[in-house]
C-alpha positions as CSV (number, residue, x, y, z in Angstrom):
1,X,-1.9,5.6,2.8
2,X,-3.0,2.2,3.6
3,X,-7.0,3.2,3.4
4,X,-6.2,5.1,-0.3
5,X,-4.0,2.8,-1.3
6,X,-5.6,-0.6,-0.5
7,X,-9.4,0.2,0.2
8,X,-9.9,2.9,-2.6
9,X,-8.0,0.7,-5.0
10,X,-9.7,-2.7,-4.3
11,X,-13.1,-1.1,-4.6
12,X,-12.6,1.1,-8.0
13,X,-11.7,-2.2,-9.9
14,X,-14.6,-4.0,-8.2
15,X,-17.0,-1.0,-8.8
16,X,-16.1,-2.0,-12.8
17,X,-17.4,-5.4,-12.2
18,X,-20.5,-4.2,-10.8
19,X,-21.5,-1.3,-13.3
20,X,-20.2,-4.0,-16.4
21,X,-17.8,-1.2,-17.7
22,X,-14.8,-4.0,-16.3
23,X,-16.1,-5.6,-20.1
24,X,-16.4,-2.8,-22.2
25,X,-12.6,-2.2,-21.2
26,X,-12.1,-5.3,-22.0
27,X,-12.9,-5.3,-25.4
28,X,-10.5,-1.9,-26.4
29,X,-7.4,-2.1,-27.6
30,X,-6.0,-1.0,-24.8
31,X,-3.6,-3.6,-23.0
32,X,-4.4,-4.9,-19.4
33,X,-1.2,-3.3,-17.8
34,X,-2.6,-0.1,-19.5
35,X,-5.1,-0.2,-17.7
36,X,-4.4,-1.3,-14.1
37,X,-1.5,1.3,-14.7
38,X,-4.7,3.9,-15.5
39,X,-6.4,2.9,-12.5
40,X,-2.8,3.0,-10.0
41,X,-1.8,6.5,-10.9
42,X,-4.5,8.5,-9.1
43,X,-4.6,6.8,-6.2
44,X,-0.6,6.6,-6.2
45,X,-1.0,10.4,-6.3
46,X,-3.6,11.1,-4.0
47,X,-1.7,9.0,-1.5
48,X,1.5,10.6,-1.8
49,X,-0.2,14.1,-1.5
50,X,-1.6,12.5,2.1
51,X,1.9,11.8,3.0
52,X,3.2,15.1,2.0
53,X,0.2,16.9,3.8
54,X,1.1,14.8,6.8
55,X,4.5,15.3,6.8
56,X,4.5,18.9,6.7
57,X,1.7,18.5,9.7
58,X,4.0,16.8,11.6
59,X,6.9,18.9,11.3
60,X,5.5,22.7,11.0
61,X,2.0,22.0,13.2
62,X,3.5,19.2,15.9
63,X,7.3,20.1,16.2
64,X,8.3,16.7,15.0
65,X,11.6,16.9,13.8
66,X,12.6,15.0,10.9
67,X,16.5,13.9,11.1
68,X,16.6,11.9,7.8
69,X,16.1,13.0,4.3
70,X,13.0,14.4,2.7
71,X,14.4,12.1,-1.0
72,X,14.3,9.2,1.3
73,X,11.2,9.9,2.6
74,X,9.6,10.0,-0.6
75,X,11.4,7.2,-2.2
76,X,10.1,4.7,1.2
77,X,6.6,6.7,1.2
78,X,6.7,5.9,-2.8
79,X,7.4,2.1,-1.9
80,X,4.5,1.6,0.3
81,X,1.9,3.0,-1.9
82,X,3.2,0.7,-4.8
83,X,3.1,-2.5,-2.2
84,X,-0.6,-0.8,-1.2
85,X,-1.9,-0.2,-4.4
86,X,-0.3,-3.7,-5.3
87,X,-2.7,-5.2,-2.3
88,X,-5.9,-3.4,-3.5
89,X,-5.9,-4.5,-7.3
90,X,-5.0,-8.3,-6.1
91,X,-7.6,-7.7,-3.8
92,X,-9.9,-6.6,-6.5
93,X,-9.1,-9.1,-9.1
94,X,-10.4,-11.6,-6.5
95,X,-13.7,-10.0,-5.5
96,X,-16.4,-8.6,-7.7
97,X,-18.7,-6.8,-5.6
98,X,-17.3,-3.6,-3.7
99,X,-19.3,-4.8,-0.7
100,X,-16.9,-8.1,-0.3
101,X,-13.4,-5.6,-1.8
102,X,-14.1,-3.1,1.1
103,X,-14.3,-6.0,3.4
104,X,-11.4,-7.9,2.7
105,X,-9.4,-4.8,2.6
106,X,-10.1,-3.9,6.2
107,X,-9.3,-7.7,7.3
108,X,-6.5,-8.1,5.2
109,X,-4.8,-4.5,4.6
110,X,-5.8,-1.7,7.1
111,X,-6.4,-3.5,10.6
112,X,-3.1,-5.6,10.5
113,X,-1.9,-2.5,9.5
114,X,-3.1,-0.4,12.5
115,X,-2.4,-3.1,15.1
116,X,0.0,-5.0,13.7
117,X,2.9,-3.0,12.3
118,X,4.6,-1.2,15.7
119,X,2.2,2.3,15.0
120,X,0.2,1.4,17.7
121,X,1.4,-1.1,19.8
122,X,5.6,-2.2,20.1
123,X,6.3,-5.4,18.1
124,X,9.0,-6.3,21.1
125,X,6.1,-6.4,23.8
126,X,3.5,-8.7,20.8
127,X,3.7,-12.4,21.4
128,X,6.1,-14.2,19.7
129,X,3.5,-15.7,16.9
130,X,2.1,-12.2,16.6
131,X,6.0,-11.3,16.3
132,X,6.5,-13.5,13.6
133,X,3.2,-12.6,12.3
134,X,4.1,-8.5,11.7
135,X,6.9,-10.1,9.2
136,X,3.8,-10.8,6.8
137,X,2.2,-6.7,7.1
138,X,3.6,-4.2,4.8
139,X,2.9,-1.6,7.3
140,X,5.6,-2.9,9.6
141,X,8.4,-1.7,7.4
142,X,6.8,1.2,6.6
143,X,6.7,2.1,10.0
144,X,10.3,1.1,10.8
145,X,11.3,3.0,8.5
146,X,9.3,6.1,9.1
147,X,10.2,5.8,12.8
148,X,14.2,6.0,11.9
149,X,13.8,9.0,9.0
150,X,12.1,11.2,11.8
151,X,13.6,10.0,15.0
152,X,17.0,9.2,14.0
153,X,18.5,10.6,10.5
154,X,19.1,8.0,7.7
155,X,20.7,4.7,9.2
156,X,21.0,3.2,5.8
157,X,21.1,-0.4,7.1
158,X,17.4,0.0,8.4
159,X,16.3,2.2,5.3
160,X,17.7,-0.6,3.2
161,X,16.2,-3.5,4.6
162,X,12.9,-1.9,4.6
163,X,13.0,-0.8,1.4
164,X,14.0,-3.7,0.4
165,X,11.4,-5.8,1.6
166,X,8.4,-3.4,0.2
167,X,9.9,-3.4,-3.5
168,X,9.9,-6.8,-2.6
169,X,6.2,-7.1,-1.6
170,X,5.3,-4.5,-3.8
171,X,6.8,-6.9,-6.9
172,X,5.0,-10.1,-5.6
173,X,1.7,-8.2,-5.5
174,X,1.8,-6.2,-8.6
175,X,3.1,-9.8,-10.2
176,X,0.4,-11.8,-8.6
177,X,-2.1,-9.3,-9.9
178,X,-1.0,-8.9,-13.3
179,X,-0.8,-12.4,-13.5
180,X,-4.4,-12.5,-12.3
181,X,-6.1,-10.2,-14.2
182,X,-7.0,-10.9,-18.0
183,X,-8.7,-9.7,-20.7
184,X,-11.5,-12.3,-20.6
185,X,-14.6,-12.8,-19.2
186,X,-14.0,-15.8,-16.6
């Protein structure tokens, strides 16, 4: 989710900068929230279909049970692709060549994601600065919360306070990216 999410997003908006269509949308009527919203929606799909294929692997093809509710599931899963897809367009309003997007992505998005969020490695056993570091990652809460829908049923307090810090993460990034993005040529 973090690759389709952050990666394909950061590069679709930079591909636009590269061909010189990112003008010619400019000069439609169409509003710039129209259009991030235009180039969200397939990814947020395509990444929510990934979870859903997963999931289903998971359970049917591994045996891994899942204790908590398939609604919450969604509505967490849901949360982290907006926070993701929030990521990749800031990500892409900053950079104009796919080349430096696709980069950026992978320092900024997917490896702290892999290493940093408990998937791999437990956040108890990181350093302390590394500790206070996985506070920053998107992934971590994700992961928390993922880790209590499959292993232990819904415990609300940890749903909540997941869920609550990707819709807040998710609202700072689609803000700072909205705010970021004009219809101008800069």
């Amino acid at each position: 989710m973090t690759l389709i999410g952050t990666l394909l997003t950061a590069m679709v908006v930079a591909r636009e900068w590269e061909r010189g269509t990112w003008e010619a949308l400019m000069v439609t009527p169409v509003r710039i929230g129209e259009v991030l919203l235009g180039k969200v929606v397939p990814y947020f799909v395509l990444g929510m279909g990934g979870m859903a294929l997963s999931t289903v692997m998971a359970v049917f093809l591994f045996g891994v049970p899942l204790r908590g509710s398939l609604a919450v599931l969604l509505a967490i899963s849901a949360l982290y692709m907006l926070t993701a897809l929030g990521m990749g367009l800031l990500i892409s309003s900053v950079a104009r060549s796919q080349f430096v997007a696709g980069q950026i992505s992978i320092i900024v998005a997917f490896l702290p994601a892999f290493i940093l969020s408990g998937f791999i490695f437990d956040i108890n056993s990181m350093p302390v600065v590394l500790q206070w570091l996985t506070h920053l990652i998107p992934a971590r809460y994700f992961v928390s919360a993922l880790q209590t829908l499959f292993l232990a049923g819904d415990v609300w307090l940890i749903i909540l306070e997941n869920g609550a810090m990707l819709c807040l993460m998710a609202a700072i990034f689609l803000t700072l990216t909205r705010l970021r993005t004009r219809k101008s040529l800069e």
